[in-house]
C-alpha positions as a Markdown table, in Angstrom:
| # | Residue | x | y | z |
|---|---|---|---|---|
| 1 | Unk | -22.2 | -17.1 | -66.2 |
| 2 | Unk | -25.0 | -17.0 | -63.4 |
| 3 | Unk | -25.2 | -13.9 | -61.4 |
| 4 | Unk | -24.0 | -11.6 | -64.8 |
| 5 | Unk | -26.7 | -8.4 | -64.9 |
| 6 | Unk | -26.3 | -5.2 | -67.0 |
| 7 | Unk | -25.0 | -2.2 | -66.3 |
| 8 | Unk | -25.0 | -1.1 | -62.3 |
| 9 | Unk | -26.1 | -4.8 | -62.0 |
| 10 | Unk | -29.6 | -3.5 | -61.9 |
| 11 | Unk | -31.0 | -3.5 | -65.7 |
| 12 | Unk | -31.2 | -7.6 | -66.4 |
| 13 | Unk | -28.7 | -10.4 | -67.2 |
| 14 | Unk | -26.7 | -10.4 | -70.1 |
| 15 | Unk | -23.5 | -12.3 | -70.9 |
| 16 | Unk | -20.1 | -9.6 | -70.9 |
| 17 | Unk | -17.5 | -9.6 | -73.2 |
| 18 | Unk | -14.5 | -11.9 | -72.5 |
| 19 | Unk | -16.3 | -13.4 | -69.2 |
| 20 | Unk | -17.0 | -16.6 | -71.3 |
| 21 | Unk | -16.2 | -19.8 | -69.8 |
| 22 | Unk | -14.3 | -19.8 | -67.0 |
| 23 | Unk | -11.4 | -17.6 | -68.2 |
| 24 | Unk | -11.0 | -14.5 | -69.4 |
| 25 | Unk | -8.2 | -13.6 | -72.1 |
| 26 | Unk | -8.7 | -10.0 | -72.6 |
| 27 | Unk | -6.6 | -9.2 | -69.7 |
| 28 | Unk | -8.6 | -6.6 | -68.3 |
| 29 | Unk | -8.2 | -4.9 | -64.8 |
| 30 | Unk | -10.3 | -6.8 | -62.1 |
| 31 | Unk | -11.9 | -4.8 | -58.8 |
| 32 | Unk | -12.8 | -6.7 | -56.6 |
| 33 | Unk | -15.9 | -5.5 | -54.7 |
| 34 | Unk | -19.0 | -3.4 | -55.9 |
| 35 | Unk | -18.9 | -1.0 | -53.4 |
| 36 | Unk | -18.2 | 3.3 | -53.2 |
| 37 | Unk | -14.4 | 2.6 | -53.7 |
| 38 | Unk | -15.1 | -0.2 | -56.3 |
| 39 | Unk | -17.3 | 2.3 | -58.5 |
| 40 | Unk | -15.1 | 5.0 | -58.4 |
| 41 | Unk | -11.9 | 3.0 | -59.4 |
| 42 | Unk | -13.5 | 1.3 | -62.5 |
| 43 | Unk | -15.3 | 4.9 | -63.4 |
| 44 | Unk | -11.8 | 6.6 | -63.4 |
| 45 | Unk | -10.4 | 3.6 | -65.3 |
| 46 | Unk | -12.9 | 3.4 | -67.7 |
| 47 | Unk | -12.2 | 7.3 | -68.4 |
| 48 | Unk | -8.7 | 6.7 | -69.1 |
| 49 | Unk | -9.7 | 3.9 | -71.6 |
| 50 | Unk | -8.9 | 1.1 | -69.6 |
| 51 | Unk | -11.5 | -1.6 | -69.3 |
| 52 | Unk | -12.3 | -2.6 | -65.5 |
| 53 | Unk | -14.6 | -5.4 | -64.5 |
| 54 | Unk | -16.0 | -5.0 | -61.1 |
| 55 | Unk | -16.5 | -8.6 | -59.5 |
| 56 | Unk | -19.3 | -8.4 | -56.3 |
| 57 | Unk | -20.2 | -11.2 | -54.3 |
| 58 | Unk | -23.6 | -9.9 | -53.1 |
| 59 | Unk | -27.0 | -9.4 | -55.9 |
| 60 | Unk | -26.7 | -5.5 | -56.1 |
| 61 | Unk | -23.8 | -2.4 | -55.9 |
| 62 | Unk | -23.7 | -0.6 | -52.3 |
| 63 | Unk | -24.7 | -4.1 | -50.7 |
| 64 | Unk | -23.2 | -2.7 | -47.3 |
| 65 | Unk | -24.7 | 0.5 | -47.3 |
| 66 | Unk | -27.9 | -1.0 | -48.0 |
| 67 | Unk | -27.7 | -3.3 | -44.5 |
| 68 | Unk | -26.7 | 0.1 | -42.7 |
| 69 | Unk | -29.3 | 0.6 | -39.9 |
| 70 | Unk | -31.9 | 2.9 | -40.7 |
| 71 | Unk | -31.2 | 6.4 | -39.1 |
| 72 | Unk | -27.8 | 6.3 | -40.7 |
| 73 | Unk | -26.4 | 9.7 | -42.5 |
| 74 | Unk | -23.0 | 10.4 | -43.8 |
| 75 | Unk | -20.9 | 12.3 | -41.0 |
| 76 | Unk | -19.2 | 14.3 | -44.7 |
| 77 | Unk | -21.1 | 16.4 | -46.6 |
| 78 | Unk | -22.8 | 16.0 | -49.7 |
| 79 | Unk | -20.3 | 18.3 | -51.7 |
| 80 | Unk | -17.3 | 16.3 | -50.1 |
| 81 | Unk | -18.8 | 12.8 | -50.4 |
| 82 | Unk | -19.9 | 12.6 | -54.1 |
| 83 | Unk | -17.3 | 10.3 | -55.9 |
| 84 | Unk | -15.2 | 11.4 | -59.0 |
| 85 | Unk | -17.1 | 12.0 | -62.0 |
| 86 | Unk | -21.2 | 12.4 | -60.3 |
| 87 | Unk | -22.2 | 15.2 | -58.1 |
| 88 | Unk | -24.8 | 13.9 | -55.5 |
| 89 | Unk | -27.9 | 15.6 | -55.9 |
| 90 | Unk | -29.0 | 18.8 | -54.1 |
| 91 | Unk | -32.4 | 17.2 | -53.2 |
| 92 | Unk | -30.7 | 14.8 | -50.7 |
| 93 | Unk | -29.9 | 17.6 | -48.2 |
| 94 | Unk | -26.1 | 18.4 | -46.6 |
| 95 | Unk | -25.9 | 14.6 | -44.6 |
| 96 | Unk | -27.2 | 12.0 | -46.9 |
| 97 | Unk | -29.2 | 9.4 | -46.2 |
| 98 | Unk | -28.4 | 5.6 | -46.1 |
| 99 | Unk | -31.1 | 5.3 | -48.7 |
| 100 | Unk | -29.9 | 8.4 | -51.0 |
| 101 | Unk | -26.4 | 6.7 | -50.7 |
| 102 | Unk | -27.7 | 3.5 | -52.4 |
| 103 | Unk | -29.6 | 5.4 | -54.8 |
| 104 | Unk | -26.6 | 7.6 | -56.0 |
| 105 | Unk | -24.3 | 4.5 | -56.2 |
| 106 | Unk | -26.8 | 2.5 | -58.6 |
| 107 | Unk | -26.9 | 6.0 | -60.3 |
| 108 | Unk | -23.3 | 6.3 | -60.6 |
| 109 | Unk | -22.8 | 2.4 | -61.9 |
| 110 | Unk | -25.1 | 3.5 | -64.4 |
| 111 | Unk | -23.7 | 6.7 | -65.5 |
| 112 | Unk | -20.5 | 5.8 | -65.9 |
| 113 | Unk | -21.8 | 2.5 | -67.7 |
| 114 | Unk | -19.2 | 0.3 | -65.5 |
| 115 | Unk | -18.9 | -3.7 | -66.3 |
| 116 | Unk | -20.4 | -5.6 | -63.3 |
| 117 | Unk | -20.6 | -9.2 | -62.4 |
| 118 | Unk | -22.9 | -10.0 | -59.3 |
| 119 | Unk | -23.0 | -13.3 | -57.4 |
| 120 | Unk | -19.5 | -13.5 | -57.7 |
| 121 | Unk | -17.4 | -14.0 | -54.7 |
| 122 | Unk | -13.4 | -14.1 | -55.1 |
| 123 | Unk | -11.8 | -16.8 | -52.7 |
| 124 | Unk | -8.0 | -16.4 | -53.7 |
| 125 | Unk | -5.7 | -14.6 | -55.9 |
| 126 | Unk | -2.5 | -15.7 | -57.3 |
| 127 | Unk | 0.2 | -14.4 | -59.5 |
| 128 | Unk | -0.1 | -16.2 | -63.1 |
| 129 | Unk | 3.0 | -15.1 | -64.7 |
| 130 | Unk | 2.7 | -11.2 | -65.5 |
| 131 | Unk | -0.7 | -11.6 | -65.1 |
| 132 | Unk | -3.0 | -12.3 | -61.8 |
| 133 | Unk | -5.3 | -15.5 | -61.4 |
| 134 | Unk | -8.5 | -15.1 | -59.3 |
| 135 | Unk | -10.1 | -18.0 | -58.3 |
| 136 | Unk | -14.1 | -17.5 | -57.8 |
| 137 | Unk | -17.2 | -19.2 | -56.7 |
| 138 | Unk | -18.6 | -21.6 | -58.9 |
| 139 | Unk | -15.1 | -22.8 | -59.9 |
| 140 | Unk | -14.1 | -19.7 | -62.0 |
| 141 | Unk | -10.3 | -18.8 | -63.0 |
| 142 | Unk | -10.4 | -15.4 | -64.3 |
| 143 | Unk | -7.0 | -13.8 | -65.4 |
| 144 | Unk | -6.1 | -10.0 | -65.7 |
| 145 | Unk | -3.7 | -8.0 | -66.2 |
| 146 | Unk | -4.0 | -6.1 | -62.6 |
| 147 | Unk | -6.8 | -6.3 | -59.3 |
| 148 | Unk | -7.9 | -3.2 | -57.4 |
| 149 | Unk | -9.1 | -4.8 | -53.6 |
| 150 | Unk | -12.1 | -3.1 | -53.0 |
| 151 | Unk | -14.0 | -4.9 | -50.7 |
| 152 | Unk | -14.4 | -2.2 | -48.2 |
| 153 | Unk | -12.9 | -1.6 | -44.1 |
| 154 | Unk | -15.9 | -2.9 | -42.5 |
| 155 | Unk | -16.0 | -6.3 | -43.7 |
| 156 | Unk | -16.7 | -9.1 | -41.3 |
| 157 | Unk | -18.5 | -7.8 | -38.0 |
| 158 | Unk | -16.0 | -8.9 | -35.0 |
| 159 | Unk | -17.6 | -9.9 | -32.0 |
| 160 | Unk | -15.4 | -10.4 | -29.3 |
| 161 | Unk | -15.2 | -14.3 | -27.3 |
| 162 | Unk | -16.1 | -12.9 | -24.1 |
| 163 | Unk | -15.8 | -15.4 | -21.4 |
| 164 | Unk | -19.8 | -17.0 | -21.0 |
| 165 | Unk | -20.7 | -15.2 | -24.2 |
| 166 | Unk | -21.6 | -18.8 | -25.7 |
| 167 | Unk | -24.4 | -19.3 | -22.7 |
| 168 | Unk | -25.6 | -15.8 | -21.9 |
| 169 | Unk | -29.1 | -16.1 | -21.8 |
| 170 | Unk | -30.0 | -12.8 | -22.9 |
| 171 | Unk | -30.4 | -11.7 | -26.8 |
| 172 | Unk | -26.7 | -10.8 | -28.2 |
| 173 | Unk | -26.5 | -9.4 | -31.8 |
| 174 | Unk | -23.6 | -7.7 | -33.4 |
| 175 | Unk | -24.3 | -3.8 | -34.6 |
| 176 | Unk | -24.3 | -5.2 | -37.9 |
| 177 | Unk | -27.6 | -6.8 | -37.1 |
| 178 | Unk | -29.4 | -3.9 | -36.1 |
| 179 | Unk | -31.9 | -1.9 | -38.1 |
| 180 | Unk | -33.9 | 0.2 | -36.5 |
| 181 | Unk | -35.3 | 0.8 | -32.5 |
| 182 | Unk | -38.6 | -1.2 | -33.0 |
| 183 | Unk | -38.0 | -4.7 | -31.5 |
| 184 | Unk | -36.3 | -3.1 | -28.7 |
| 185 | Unk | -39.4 | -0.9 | -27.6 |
| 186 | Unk | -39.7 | -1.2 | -23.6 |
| 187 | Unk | -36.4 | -3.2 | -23.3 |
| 188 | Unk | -33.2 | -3.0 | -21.3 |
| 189 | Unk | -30.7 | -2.4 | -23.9 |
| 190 | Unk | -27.0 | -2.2 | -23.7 |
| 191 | Unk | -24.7 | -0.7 | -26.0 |
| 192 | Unk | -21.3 | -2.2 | -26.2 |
| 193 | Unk | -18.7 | 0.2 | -27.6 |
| 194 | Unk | -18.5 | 4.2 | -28.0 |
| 195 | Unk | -17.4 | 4.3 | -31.5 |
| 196 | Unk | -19.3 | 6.4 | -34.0 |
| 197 | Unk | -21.9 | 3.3 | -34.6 |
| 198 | Unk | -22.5 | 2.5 | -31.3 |
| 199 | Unk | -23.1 | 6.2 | -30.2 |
| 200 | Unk | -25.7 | 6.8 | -32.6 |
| 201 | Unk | -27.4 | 3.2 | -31.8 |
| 202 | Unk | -28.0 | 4.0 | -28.2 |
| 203 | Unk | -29.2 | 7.4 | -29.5 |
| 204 | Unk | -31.2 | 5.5 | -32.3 |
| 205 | Unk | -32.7 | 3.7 | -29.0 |
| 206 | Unk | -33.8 | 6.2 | -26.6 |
| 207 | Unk | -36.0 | 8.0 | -29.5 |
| 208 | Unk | -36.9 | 4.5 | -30.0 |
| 209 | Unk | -38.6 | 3.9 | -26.7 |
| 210 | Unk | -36.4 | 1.4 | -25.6 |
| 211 | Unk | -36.8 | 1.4 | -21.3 |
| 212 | Unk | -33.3 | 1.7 | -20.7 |
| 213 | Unk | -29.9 | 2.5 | -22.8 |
| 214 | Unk | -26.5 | 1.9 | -21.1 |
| 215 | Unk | -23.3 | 2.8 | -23.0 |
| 216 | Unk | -20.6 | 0.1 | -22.7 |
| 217 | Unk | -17.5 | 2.6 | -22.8 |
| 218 | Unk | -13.7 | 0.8 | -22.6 |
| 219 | Unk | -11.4 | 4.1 | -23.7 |
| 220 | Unk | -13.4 | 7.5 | -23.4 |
| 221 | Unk | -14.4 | 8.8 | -27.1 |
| 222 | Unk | -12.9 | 12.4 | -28.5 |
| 223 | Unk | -16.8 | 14.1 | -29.0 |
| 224 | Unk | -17.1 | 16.7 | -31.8 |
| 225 | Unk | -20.0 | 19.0 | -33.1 |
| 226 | Unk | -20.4 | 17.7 | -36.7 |
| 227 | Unk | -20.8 | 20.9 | -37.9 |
| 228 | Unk | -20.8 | 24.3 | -35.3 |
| 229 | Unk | -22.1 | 27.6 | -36.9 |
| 230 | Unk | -22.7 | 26.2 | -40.1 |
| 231 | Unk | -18.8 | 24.9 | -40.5 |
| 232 | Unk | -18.8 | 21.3 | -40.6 |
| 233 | Unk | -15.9 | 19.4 | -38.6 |
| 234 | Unk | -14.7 | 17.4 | -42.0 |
| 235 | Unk | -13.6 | 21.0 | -43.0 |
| 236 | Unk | -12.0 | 21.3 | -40.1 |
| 237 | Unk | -10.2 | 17.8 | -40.0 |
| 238 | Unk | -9.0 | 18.8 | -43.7 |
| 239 | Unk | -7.3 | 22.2 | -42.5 |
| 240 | Unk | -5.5 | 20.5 | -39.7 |
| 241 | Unk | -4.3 | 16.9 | -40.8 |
| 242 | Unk | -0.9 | 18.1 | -42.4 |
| 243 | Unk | -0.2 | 20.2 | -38.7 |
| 244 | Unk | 2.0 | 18.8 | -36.3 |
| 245 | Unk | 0.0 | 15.9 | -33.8 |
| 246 | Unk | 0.7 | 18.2 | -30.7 |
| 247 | Unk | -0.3 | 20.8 | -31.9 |
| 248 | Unk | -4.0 | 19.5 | -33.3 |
| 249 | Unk | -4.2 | 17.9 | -29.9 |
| 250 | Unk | -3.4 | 21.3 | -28.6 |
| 251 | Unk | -6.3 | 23.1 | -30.5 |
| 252 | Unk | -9.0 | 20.3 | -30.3 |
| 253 | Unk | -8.5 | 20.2 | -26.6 |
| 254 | Unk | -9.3 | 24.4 | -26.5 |
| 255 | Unk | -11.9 | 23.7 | -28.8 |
| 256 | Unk | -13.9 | 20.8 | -26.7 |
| 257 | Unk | -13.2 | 23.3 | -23.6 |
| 258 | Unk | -15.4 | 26.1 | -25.3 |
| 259 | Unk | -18.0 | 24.0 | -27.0 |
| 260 | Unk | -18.7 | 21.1 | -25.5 |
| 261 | Unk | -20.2 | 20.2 | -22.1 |
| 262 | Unk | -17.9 | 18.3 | -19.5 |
| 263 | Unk | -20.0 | 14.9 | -18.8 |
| 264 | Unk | -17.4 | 13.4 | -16.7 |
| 265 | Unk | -20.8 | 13.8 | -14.1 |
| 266 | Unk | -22.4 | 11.5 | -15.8 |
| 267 | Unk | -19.7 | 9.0 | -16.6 |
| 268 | Unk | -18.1 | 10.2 | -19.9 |
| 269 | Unk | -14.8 | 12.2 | -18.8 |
| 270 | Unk | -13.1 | 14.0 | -21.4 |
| 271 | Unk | -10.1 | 11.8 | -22.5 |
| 272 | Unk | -6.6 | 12.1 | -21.4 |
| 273 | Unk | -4.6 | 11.0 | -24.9 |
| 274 | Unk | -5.4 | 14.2 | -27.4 |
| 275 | Unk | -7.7 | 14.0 | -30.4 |
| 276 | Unk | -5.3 | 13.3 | -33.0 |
| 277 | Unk | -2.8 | 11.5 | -31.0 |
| 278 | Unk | -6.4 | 8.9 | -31.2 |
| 279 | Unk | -6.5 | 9.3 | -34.7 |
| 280 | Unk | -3.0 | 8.1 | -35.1 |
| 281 | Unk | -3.9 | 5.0 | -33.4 |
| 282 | Unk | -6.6 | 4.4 | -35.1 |
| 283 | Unk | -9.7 | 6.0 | -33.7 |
| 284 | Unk | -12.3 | 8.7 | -35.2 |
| 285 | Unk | -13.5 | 11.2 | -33.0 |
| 286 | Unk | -17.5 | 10.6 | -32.3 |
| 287 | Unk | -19.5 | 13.2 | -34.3 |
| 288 | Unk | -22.0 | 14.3 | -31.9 |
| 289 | Unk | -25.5 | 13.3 | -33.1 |
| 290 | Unk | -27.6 | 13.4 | -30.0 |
| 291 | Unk | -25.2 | 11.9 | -27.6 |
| 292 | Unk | -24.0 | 14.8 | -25.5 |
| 293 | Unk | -27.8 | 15.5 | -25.1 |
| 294 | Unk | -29.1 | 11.9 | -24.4 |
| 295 | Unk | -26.2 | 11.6 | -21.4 |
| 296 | Unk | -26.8 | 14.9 | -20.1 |
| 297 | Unk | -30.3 | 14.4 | -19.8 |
| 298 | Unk | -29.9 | 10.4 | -18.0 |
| 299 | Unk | -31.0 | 9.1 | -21.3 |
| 300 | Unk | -28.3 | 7.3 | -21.9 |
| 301 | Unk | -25.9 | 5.9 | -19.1 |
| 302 | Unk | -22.3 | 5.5 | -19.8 |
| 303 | Unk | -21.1 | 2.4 | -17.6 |
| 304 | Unk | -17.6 | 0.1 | -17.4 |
| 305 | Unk | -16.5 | -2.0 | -20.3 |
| 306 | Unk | -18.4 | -5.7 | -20.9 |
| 307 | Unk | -15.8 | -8.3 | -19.3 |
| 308 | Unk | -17.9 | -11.3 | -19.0 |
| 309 | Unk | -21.2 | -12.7 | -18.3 |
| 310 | Unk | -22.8 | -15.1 | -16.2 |
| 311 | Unk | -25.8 | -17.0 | -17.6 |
| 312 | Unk | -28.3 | -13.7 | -18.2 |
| 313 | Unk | -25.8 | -11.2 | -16.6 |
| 314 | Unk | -23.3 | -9.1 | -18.0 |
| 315 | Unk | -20.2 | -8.3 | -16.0 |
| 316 | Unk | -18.4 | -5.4 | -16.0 |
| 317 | Unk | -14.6 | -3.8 | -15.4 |
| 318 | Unk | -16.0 | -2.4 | -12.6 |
| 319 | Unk | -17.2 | -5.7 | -11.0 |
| 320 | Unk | -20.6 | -4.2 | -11.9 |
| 321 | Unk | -23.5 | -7.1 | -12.7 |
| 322 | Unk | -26.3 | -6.1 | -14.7 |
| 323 | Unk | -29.4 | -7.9 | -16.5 |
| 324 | Unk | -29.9 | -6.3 | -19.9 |
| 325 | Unk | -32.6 | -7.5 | -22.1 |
| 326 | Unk | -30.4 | -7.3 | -25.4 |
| 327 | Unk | -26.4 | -6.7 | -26.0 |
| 328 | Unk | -25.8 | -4.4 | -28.5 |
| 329 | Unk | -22.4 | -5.5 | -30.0 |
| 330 | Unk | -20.8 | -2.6 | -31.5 |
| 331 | Unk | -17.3 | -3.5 | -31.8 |
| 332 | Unk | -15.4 | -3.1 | -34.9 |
| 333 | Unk | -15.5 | -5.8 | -38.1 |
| 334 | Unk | -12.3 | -7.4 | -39.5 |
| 335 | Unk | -10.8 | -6.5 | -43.1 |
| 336 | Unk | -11.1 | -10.6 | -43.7 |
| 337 | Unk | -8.3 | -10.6 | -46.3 |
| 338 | Unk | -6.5 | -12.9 | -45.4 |
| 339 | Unk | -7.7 | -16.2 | -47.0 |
| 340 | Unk | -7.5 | -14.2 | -50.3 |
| 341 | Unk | -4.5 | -12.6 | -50.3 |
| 342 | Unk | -2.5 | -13.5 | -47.0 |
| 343 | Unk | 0.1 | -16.1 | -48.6 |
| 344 | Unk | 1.4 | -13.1 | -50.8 |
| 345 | Unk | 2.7 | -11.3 | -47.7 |
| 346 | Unk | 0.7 | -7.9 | -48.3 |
| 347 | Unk | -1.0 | -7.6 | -45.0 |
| 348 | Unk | 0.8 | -5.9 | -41.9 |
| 349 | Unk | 0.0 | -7.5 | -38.4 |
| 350 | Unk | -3.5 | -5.9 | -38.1 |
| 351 | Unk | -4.5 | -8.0 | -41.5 |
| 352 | Unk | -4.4 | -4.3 | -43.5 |
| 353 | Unk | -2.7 | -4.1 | -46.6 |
| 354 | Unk | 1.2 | -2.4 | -46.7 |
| 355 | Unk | -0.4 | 0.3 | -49.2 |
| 356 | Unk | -3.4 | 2.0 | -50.6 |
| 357 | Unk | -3.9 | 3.8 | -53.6 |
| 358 | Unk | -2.2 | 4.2 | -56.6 |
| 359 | Unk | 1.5 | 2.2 | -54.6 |
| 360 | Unk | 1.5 | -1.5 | -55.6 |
| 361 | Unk | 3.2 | -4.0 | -52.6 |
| 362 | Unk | 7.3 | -4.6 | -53.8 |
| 363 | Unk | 6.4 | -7.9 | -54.3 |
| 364 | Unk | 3.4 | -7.8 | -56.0 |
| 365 | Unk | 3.2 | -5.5 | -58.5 |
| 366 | Unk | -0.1 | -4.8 | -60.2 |
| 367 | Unk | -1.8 | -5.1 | -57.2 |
| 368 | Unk | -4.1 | -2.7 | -55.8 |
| 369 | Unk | -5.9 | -1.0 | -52.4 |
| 370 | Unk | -8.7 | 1.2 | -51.9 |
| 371 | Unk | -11.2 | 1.9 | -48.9 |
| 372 | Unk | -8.6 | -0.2 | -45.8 |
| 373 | Unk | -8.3 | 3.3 | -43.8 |
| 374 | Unk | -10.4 | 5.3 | -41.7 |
| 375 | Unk | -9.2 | 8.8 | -42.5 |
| 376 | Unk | -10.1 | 11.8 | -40.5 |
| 377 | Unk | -10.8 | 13.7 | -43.9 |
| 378 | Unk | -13.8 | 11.4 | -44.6 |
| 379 | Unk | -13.3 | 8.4 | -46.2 |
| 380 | Unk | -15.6 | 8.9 | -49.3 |
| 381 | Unk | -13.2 | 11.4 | -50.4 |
| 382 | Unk | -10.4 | 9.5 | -49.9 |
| 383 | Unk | -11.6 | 6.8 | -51.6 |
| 384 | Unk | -12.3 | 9.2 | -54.7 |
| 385 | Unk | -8.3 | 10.4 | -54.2 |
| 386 | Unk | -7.6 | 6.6 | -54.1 |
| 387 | Unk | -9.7 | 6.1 | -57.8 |
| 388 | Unk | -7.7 | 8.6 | -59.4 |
| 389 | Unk | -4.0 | 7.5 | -58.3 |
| 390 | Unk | -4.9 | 3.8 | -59.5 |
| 391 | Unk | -6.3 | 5.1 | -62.9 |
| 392 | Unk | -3.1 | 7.2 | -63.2 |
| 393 | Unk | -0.9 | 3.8 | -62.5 |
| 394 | Unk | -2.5 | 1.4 | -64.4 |
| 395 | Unk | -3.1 | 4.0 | -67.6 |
| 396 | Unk | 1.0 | 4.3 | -67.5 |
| 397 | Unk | 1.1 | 0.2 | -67.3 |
């Protein structure tokens, strides 16, 4: 089969064992999706015995991590971030590096010796008795046993059909896009959305050089300190995500008051909704790295959320017209599930699936979830919880 390497899909092609043809007959347990949550499911399979063969569409594990922009580091720590099985190594410092990230997953495809097939993209899934069918590029039918969806929360970038986005005359790009502030040197840049990803963007640009950063802000961000006299916030968000919601809003709201710096002045008021009321809905609190700074100093200028444009001007709630240089699209991606598994009714309205972890959908048994939330806790870690609930399933099966 083209695309088939060794182990970690990083040591040469070879042919694996029941991947013959176009069908397999061994039955094993497919995972679908060579990424963190994809590695640490077939590693805690494979130590309970039970073969797992990870299918990834891309050339290489950690293929979304290694298109990450380049000043990216993990918001966790290295102690809470390693997955199941590997400890990350000391050398790569307490917030790891997009690059140590993509070393430590080849690492960990290699240390566990997983089964990986690159170049293999699945387009649709079916039930095949008590089995599952997948159907693959190339025209492959593979057949297991179970599938583990794996193929991650930040799928498809989603950029939004703003009204005269198809004939702005200015560059747009999605946040995906970006790498790095070079080819925005001496340009008017905006920043569209306040998210974790967009934050440290326009932060990314102002060290950059870029002339001018404006921060495209809808709904007013929840600001934390990722880590405030040595105590990192994850440790924080661990101790207080069983509490009561009013009373975490409670605490967080004291908290901001003491250590953070009000920059309503400067067009970033504190929000109204508390912290984990946001979280509830959806929405990770910005970990601080060189925001609150950039605004206080006029670095960075928060403005109205992007309504429209009009030919090379982008309008804003406020009726505000400007005349950026580049649109920094920062807006989210889409899980993109649904041409592979929306007919079996597993996805809620957002296009999520109805469970994670080690609970299988009512009406489709044998069918798994990792990595489709955003948790508070970090999701590395979750993802890690996830690995071992699955294992524990399927090793019962």
């Amino acid at each position: 089969m083209a695309g088939e390497k060794g182990r970690g899909g990083n040591s040469g092609t070879r042919r694996r064992p029941g991947l013959t043809g176009d069908r397999t007959d061994d039955r094993p347990v497919y995972v679908i999706g060579g990424g963190p949550g994809g590695l640490a499911v077939a590693a805690a399979l494979r130590g309970r015995g039970v073969r797992a063969v990870i299918l990834e569409r891309s050339d290489a594990v950690g293929d979304s991590w290694r298109r990450h922009y380049d000043r990216l580091r993990l918001h966790t720590t290295r102690r809470l971030s390693a997955l199941p099985g590997l400890a990350m190594p000391r050398s790569f410092g307490r917030w790891v590096s997009r690059d140590d990230m993509v070393r430590y997953l080849e690492k960990y495809a290699e240390f566990h010796e997983l089964e990986i097939v690159t170049g293999v993209e699945v387009t649709r899934i079916e039930t095949a008795g008590a089995d599952w069918l997948l159907h693959a590029t190339g025209g492959r039918r593979m057949t297991g046993r179970a599938v583990v969806v794996a193929t991650g929360y930040n799928h498809t970038p989603r950029l939004p059909d703003w009204p005269g986005g198809d004939a702005y005359t200015g560059e747009l790009l999605h946040a995906a896009e970006y790498r790095s502030p070079a080819p925005y040197r001496d340009r008017d840049v905006l920043v569209v959305g306040v998210g974790n990803t967009g934050a440290e963007i326009a932060v990314d640009l102002t060290e950059g050089g870029a002339a001018r950063v404006r921060l495209a802000v809808r709904t007013p961000p929840h600001i934390v300190r990722r880590s405030t006299a040595g105590w990192p916030a994850q440790r924080s968000a661990l101790l207080v995500r069983r509490l009561p919601t009013r009373l975490v809003d409670g605490l967080s709201r004291i908290q901001a008051r003491l250590l953070l710096p009000d920059l309503s002045a400067h067009g970033l008021p504190r929000p109204r909704k508390g912290l984990y009321s946001r979280v509830r809905e959806g929405a990770i609190p910005v970990q601080d790295a060189g925001l609150i700074d950039a605004v206080r100093r006029g670095r960075i200028e928060p403005v109205a959320a992007l309504e429209s444009f009009d030919g090379d001007t982008a309008v804003l709630a406020d009726g505000s017209r400007i005349t950026p240089d580049t649109v920094i699209a920062a807006t989210g991606y889409l899980r993109a599930l649904e041409g592979m598994i929306g007919h079996l009714g597993v996805l809620d309205a957002r296009g999520r699936p109805v469970v994670h972890g080690g609970r299988t959908p009512k009406q489709a048994p044998g069918l798994y979830f990792t990595g489709f939330t955003n948790p508070i806790s970090g999701t590395l870690r979750e993802l890690g919880r996830d690995a071992r609930r699955i294992a524990r399933a399927l090793a019962r099966g």
